[in-house]
Each structure stands twice: as C-alpha cells, then as structure tokens.
One Martini backbone bead per residue (centre of mass of N, CA, C, O) as a GRO file, in nm:
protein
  292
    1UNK     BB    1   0.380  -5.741   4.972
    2UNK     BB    2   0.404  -6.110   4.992
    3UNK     BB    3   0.202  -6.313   4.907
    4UNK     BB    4   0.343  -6.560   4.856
    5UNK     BB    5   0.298  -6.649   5.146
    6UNK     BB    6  -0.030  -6.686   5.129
    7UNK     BB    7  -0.053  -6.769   4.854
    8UNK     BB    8  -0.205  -6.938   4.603
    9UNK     BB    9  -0.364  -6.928   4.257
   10UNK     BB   10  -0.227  -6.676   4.199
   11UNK     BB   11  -0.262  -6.363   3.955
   12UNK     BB   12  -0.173  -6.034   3.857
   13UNK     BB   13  -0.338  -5.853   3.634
   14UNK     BB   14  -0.264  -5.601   3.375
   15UNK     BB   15  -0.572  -5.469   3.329
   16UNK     BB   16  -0.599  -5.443   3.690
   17UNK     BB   17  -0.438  -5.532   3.939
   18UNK     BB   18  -0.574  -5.810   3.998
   19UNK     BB   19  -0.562  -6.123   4.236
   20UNK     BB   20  -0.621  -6.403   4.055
   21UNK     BB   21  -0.747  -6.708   3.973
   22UNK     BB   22  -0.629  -6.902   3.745
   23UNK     BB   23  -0.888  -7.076   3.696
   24UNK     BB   24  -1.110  -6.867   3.645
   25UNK     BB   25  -1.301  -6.866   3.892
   26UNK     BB   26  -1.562  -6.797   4.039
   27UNK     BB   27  -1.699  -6.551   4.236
   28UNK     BB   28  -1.921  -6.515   4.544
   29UNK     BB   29  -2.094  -6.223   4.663
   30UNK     BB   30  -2.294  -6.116   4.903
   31UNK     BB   31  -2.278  -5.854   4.695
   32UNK     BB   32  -2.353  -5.641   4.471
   33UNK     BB   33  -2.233  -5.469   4.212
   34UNK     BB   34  -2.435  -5.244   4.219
   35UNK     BB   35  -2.420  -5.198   4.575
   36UNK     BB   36  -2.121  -5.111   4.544
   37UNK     BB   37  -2.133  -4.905   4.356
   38UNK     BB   38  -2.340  -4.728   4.551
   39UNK     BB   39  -2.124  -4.714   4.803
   40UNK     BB   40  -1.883  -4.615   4.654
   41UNK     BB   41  -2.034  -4.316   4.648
   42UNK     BB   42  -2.099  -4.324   4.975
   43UNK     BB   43  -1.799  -4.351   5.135
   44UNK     BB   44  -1.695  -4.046   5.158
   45UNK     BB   45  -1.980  -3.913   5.245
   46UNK     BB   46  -1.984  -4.122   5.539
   47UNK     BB   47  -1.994  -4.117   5.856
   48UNK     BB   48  -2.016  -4.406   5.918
   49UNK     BB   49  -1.737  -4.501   5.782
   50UNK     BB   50  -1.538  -4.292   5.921
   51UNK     BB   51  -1.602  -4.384   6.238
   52UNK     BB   52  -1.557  -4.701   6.157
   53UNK     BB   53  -1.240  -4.611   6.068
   54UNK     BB   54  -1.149  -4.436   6.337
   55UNK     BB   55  -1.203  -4.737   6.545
   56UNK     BB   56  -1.041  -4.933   6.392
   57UNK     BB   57  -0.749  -4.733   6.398
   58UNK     BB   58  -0.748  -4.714   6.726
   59UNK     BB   59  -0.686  -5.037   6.778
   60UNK     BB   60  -0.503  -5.107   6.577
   61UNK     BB   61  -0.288  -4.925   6.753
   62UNK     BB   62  -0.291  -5.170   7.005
   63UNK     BB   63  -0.306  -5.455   6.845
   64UNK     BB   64  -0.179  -5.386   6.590
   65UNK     BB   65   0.110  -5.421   6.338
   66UNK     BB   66   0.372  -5.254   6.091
   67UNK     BB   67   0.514  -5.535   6.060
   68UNK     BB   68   0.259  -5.649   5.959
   69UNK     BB   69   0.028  -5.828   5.775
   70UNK     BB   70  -0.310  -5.774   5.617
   71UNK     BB   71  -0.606  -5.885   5.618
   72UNK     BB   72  -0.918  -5.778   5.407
   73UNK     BB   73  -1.182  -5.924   5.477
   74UNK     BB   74  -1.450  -5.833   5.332
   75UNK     BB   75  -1.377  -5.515   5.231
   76UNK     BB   76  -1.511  -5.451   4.959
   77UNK     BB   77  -1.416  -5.106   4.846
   78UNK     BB   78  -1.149  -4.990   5.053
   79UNK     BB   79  -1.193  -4.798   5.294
   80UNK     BB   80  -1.023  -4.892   5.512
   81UNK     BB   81  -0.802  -5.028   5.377
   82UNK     BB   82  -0.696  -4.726   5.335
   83UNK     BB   83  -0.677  -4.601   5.592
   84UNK     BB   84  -0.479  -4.799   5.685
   85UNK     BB   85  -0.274  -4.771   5.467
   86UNK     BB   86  -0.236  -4.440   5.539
   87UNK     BB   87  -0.108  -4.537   5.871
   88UNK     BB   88   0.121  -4.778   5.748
   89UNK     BB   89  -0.041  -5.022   5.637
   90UNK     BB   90   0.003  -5.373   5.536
   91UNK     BB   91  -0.284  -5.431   5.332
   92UNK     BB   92  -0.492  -5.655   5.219
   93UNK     BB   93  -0.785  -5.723   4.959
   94UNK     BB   94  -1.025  -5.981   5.035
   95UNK     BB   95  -1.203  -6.024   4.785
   96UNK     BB   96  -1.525  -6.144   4.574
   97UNK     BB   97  -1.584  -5.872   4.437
   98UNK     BB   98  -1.515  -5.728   4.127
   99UNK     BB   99  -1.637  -5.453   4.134
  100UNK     BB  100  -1.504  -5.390   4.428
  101UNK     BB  101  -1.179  -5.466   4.300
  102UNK     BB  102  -1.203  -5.209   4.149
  103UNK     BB  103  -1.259  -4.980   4.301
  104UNK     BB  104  -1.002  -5.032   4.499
  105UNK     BB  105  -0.849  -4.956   4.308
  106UNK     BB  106  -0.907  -4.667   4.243
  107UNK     BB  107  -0.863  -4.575   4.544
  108UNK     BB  108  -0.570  -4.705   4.612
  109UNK     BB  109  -0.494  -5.021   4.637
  110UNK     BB  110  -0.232  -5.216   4.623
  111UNK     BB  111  -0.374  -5.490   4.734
  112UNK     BB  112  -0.582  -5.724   4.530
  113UNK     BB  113  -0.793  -6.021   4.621
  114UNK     BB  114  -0.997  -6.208   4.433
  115UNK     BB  115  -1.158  -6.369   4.691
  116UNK     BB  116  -1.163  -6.639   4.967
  117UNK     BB  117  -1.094  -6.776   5.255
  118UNK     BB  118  -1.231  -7.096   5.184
  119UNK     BB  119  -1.030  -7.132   4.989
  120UNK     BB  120  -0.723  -7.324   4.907
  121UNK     BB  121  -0.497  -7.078   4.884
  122UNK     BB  122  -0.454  -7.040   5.193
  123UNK     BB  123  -0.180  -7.041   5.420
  124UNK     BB  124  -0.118  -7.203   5.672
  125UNK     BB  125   0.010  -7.024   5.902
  126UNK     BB  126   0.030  -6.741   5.835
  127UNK     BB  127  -0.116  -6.505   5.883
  128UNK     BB  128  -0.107  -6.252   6.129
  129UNK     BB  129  -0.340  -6.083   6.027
  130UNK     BB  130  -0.682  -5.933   6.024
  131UNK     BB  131  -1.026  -5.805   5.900
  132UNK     BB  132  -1.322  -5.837   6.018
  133UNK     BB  133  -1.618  -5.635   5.890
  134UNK     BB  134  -1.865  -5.686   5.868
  135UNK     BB  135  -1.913  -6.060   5.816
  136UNK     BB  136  -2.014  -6.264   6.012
  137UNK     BB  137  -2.299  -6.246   6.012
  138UNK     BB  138  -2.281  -6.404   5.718
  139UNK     BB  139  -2.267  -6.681   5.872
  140UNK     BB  140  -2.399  -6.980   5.958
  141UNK     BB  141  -2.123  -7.054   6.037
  142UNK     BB  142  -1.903  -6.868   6.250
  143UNK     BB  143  -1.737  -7.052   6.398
  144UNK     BB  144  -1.604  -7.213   6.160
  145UNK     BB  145  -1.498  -6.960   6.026
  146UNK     BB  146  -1.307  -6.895   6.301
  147UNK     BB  147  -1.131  -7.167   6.258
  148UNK     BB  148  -1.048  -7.071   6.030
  149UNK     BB  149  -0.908  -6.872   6.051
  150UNK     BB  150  -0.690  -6.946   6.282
  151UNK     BB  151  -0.553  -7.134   6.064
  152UNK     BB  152  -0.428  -6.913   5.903
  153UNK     BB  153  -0.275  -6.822   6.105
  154UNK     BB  154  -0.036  -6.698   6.311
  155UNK     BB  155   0.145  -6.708   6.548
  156UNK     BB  156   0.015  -6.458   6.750
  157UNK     BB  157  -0.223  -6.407   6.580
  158UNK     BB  158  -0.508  -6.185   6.463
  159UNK     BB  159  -0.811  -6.034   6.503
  160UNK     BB  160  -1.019  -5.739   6.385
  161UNK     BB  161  -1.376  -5.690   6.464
  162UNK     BB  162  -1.716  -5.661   6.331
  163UNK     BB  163  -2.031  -5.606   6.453
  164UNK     BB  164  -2.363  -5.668   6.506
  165UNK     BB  165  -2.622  -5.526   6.777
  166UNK     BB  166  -2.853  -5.679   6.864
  167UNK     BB  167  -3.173  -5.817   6.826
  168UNK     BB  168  -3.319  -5.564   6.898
  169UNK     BB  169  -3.240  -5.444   6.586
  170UNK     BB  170  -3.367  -5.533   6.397
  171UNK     BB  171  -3.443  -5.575   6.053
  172UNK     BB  172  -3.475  -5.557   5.695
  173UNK     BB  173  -3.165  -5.489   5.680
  174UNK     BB  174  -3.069  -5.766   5.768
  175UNK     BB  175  -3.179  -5.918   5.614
  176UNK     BB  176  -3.145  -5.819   5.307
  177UNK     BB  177  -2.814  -5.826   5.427
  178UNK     BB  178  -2.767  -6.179   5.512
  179UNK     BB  179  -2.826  -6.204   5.796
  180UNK     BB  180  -2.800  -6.422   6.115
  181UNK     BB  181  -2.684  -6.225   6.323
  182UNK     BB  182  -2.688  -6.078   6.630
  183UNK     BB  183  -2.465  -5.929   6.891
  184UNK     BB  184  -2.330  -5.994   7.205
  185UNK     BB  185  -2.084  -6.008   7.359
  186UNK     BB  186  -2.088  -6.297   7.497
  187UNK     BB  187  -2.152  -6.447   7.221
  188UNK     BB  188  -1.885  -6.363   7.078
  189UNK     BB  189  -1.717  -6.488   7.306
  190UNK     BB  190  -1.856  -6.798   7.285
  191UNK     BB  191  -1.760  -6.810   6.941
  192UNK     BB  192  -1.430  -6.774   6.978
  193UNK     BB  193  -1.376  -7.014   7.181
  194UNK     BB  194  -1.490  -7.243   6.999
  195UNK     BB  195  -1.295  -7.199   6.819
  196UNK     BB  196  -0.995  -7.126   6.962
  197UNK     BB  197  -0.987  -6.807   7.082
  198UNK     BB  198  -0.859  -6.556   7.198
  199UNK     BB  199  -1.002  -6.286   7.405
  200UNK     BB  200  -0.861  -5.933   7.395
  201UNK     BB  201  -1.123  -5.761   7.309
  202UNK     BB  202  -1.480  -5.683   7.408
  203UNK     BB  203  -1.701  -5.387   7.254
  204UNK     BB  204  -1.872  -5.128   7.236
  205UNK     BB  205  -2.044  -4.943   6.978
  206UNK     BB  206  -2.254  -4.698   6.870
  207UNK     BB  207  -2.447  -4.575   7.128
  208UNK     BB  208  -2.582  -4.327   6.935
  209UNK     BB  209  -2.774  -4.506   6.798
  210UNK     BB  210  -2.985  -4.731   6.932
  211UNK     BB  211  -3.223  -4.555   6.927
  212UNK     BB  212  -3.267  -4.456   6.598
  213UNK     BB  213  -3.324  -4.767   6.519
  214UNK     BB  214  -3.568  -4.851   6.723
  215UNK     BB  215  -3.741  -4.590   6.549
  216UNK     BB  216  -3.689  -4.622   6.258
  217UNK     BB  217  -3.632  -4.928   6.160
  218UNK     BB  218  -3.822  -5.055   6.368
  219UNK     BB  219  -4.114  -4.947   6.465
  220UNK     BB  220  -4.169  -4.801   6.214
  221UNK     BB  221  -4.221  -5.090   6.073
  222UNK     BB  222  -4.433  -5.185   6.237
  223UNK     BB  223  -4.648  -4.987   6.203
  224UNK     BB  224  -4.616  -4.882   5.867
  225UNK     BB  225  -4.439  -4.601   5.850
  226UNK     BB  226  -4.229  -4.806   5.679
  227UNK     BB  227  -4.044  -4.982   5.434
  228UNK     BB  228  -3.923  -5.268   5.380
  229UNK     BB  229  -3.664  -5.296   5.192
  230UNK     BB  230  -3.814  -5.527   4.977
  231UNK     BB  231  -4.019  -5.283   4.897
  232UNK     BB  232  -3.806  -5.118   4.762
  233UNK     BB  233  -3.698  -4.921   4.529
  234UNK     BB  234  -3.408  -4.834   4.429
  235UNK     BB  235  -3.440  -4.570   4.470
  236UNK     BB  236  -3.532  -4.589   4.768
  237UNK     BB  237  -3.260  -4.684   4.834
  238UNK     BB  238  -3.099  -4.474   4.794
  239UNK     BB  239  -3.233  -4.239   5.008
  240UNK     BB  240  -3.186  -4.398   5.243
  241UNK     BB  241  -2.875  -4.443   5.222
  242UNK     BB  242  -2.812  -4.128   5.224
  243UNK     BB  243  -2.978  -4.060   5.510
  244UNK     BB  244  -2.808  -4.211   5.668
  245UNK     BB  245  -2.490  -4.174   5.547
  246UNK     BB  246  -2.502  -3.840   5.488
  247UNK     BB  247  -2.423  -3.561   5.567
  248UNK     BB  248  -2.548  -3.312   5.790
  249UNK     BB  249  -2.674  -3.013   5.848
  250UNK     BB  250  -2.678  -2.865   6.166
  251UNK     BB  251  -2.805  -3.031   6.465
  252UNK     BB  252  -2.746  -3.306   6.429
  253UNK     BB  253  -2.452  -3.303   6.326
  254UNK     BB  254  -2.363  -3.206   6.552
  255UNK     BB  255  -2.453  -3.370   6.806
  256UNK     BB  256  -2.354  -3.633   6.675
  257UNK     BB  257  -2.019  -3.514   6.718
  258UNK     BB  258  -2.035  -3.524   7.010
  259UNK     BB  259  -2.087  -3.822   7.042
  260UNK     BB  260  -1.845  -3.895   6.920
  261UNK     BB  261  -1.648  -3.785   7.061
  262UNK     BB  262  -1.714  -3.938   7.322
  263UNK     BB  263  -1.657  -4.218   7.252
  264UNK     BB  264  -1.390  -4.206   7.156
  265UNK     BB  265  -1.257  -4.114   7.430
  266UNK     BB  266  -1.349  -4.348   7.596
  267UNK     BB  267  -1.209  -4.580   7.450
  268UNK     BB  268  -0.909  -4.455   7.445
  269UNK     BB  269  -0.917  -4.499   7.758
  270UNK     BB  270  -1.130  -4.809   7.799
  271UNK     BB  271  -1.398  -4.759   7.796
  272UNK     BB  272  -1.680  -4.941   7.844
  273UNK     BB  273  -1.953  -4.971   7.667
  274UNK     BB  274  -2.280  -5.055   7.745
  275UNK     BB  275  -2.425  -4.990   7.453
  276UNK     BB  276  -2.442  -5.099   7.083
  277UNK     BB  277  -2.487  -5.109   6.708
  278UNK     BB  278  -2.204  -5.254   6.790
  279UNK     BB  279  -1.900  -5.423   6.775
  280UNK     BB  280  -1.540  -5.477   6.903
  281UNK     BB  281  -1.279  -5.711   6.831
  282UNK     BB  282  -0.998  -5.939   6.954
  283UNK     BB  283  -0.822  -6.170   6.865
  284UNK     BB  284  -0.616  -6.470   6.941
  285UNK     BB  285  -0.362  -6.692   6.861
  286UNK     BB  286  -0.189  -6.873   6.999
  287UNK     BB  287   0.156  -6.949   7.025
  288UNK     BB  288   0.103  -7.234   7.226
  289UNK     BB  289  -0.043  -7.342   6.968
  290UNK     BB  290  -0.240  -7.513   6.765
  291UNK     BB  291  -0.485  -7.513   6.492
  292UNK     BB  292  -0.628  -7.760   6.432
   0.00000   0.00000   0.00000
C-alpha cells in the first residue's frame, strides 16, 4: 500500500515501524494503554471477537474490493484487521493509541498509523474503502463524523462498520467504554443519510446475544445482583471480560456455536435478522457526487 496517496505529514519510525505524526503530536484514544493491552491478551482466545471478524470478512467479501486499499479506522489492537490483512486485503490500521499500534505490528499488521481520522493529514476524495468497527458510538456528532468520513473517500468509496444495537440493552459497560448511544437499524440509516452516504445494507447480527445482555448486564445490574462497571475493581473488571469473552467448554459452548452456525448461514444467504446486539452496515459515497 502507497500511503502516500492518503496521509501526509506522517513518517514511518525505523525504532518501531509505526507512522506517526512528523511533529511529534500526541494523539488520545478512546481507550488506555492498560484496557488494550487487556484486550490484546484476550482477543485470540476470544469468541466474540472471532465471531465479529468472521461477520465482517463475510460482508467484506460481498461488498468490499481487494484490489482497493481499506483504512481499519479505530481498529484498535488490530484483530480484524489480520483477519482482512489474512483474507487479502490491503487494509491499513489508523489508530489513535500507541500501545494499541504496538501491539498490531507484534500481531504482524503491515501498515500502521498511529493518528486519528479528524486530523488534517488524510487527503479528501482519496480513501477507497474505510472499516468503521464499534467506534461511532463514541461520537458525540456521529453524523458529522461520517460526513468527514464521506469527504474522505474517494468517488464510489466504501464504509463497512459496525455499531451496538438498540437502547434497551444499554448497562454500565457502555457508559463505562464512553458510548453516546447505541442504534437501531431506522436510526444508523437515517444517521447515514444526513451525513450523504447511500446505505447499501443495513442489518442485525448478533441475535442470540440480545436475551444474555437484557439478564445479565441491564436487569442484574438494576436488581443490585452484579455490580456497575465503574464499581469494579481491577481484578474483577478482568475476571467479568474473560468470562464474557473466552471460549468455554461444555454446553453453553455448544449451544452458543450452533447459534452462531445458523446466523452466519442466514446471513450469507441474505437474511435479515430481525434483532440483535450488533448492527452491520454498508455505506456507499455516490460517484456522481462530490464529498461537499
């Protein structure tokens, strides 16, 4: 990938092969050093993380190009974005968080860069493809975000993205990761529209989580049986994402691969889920348009 073609004021670090910012500017991501390398340690072993990169190569391979470059805007410590890398696609990882941008080049991510989408170095109309992943949700102006995302891309550019669904499932842990809301499928496409993206397909995934959230997350915690996020200790904050995120053997295992078998199959065949704690989203910038 020539990035040149996209980023200016960025050079590539012989110490570390990460590129950064020519002037030494900090950049501040969404999550701390400590929680991504958290996740890092837990996103090979990590069912959902599998699950939504197996969902997201799935779209990718109907609606994105591998002869077009993709920018893995806030892919964090760059799971999926192997995953594509693996696939091959040419896809590039744009964080903002310097351990996390670590971490993905030890994962063997070719391209990394260390910067955020809002700063003045990605050149407009440039950009083919973008990989937008659970990261709207933290925009206080979503709409506006995808409207700088638009004018990025280039004529008949691409957005593949990923939010959480639906307000009923809300809990401490999306305050806690610094969510402004979670959408339904109505509300992401009529976020889209005001931005000036064409929705090429938007639908659920994630449909046999939706029961486990509403039990587990939302009424245990209103009950007082589990506690809040930020009540959470270290330790315990570590203890509950492994037990959400790691492979487990027995029945539950069982049970939750045969649902999963079967949402992928609907999927790939074109079926809409009718609800779900995912959203999965195609945008498209028209090519008889400008970025405006």
């Amino acid at each position: 990938m020539d990035l040149k073609k996209y980023i200016h004021g960025f050079q590539r670090q012989d110490q570390d092969g990460i590129w950064q910012d020519t002037q030494g500017k900090e950049v501040s991501g969404m999550f701390s050093n400590q929680l991504q390398d958290r996740l890092f340690a837990l996103e090979d072993q990590s069912w959902w993380f599998r699950y939504r990169a197996g969902v997201i190569c799935m779209f990718a391979a109907k609606y994105l190009r591998k002869d077009r470059d993709i920018f893995d805007v806030g892919g964090g410590n760059g799971y999926t974005t192997m995953c594509m890398q693996k696939k091959g696609y040419a896809v590039a990882l744009l964080e903002p968080s310097y351990g996390a941008c670590i971490n993905a080049v030890n994962r063997g991510i070719r391209t990394v860069v260390c910067g955020t989408l809002d700063q003045e170095h990605v050149t407009d109309d440039s950009v083919p493809q973008f990989l937008l992943l659970d990261v709207l949700e933290h925009m206080q102006d979503d709409a506006a975000f995808l409207k700088l995302m638009g004018k990025k891309l280039s004529s008949g550019g691409r957005i593949l993205l990923t939010v959480p669904a639906f307000e009923a499932l809300w809990s401490s842990e999306d305050t806690a990761a610094g969510h402004y809301r979670r959408y339904t499928v109505r509300q992401l496409k009529e976020t889209a529209q005001h931005a000036g993206l064409h929705v090429c397909y938007a639908g659920y995934f994630f449909g046999f989580l939706v029961i486990p959230i509403l039990l587990v997350r939302v009424w245990m915690e209103k009950a007082g049986f589990r506690k809040p996020q930020g009540e959470r200790t270290e330790d315990e904050k570590k203890r509950v994402q492994e037990k959400q995120f790691l492979e487990k053997k027995g029945l539950v295992q069982t049970g939750r691969k045969l649902m999963e078998s079967v949402e992928r199959r609907n999927l790939k065949r074109g079926k809409k889920i009718k609800f779900g704690s995912s959203i999965v989203c195609v945008l498209e910038k028209d090519s008889d348009k400008s970025s405006g």
